[in-house]
C-alpha positions as CSV (number, residue, x, y, z in Angstrom):
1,X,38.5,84.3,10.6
2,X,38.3,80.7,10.4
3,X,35.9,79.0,8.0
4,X,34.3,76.0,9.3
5,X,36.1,73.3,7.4
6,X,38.9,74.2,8.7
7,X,38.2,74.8,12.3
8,X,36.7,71.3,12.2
9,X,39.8,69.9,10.9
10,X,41.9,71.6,13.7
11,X,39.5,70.5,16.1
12,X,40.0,66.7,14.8
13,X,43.8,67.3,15.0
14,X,43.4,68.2,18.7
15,X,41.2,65.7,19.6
16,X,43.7,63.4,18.6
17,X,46.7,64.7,20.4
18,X,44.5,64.3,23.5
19,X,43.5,60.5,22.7
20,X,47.0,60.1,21.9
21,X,48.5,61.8,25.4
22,X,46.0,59.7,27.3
23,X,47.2,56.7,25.4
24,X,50.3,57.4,25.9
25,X,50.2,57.8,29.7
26,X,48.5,54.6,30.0
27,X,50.6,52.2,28.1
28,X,54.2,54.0,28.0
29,X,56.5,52.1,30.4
30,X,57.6,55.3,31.6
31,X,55.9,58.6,31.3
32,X,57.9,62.2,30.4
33,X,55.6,64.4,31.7
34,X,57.1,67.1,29.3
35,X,55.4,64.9,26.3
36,X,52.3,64.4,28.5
37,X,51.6,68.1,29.3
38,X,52.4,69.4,26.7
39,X,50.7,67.0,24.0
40,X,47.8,68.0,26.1
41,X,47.7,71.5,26.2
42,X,48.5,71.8,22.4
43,X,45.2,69.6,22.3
44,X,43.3,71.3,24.2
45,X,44.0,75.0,22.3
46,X,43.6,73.6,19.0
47,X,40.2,72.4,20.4
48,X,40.2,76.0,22.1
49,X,40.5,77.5,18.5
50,X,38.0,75.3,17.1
51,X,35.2,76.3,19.5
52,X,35.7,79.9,18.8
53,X,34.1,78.9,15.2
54,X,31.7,76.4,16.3
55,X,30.6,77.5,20.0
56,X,29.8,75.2,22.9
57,X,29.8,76.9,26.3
58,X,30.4,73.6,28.2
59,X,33.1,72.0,26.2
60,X,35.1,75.1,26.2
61,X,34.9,75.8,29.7
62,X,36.3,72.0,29.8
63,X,39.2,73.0,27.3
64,X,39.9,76.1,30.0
65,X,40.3,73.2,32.7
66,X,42.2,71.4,30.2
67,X,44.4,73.9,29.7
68,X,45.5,75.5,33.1
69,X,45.5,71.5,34.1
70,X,48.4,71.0,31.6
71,X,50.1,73.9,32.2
72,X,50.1,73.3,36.0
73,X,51.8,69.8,35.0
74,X,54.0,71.3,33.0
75,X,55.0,73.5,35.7
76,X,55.1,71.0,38.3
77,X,57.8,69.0,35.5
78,X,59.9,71.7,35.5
79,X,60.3,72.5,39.0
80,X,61.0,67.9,39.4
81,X,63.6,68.2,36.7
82,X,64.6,71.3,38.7
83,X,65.1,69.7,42.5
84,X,66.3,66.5,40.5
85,X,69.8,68.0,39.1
86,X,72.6,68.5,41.8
C-alpha cells in the first residue's frame, strides 16, 4: 500500500496535470485534443490513486466523471482523426 506522503505527492502531481490541461486548452492557439484528454485523464487517476489513501467520497466520485469524461474525448479524437484521413 501507499503511505501517505506519497499518495499526497501523486495527488499534487495530478492536480497539476489538470491545472496544466485546462491551461493549456485556454491559451494554446490550437488545441490537440490527444494532449488535452489525455493530460486529463492521467490527472485525474493519479488523483484517483491518491484518494484510495486519503478517502473523500465526493471528490472521487468527481475523478470518476473526470475520467470517463476524458476518455470519451479521447475517443471522440480518435474517431475526428479517423473521418479526417482519406
Amino acid at each position: 500500500m501507499i503511505d501517505g506522503f506519497t499518495a499526497n505527492i501523486i495527488g499534487l502531481f495530478g492536480s497539476v496535470l489538470i491545472v496544466s490541461a485546462y491551461a493549456y486548452n485556454v491559451y494554446a492557439s490550437s488545441v490537440n485534443a490527444f494532449v488535452y484528454n489525455g493530460t486529463n485523464l492521467l490527472g485525474a487517476l493519479l488523483l484517483t490513486v491518491s484518494l484510495m489513501v486519503h478517502f473523500n467520497l465526493a471528490s472521487l466520485l468527481l475523478e470518476f466523471v473526470w475520467i470517463i469524461i476524458a476518455v470519451g474525448g479521447l475517443i471522440k479524437a480518435s474517431r475526428d482523426q479517423a473521418r479526417a484521413k482519406p
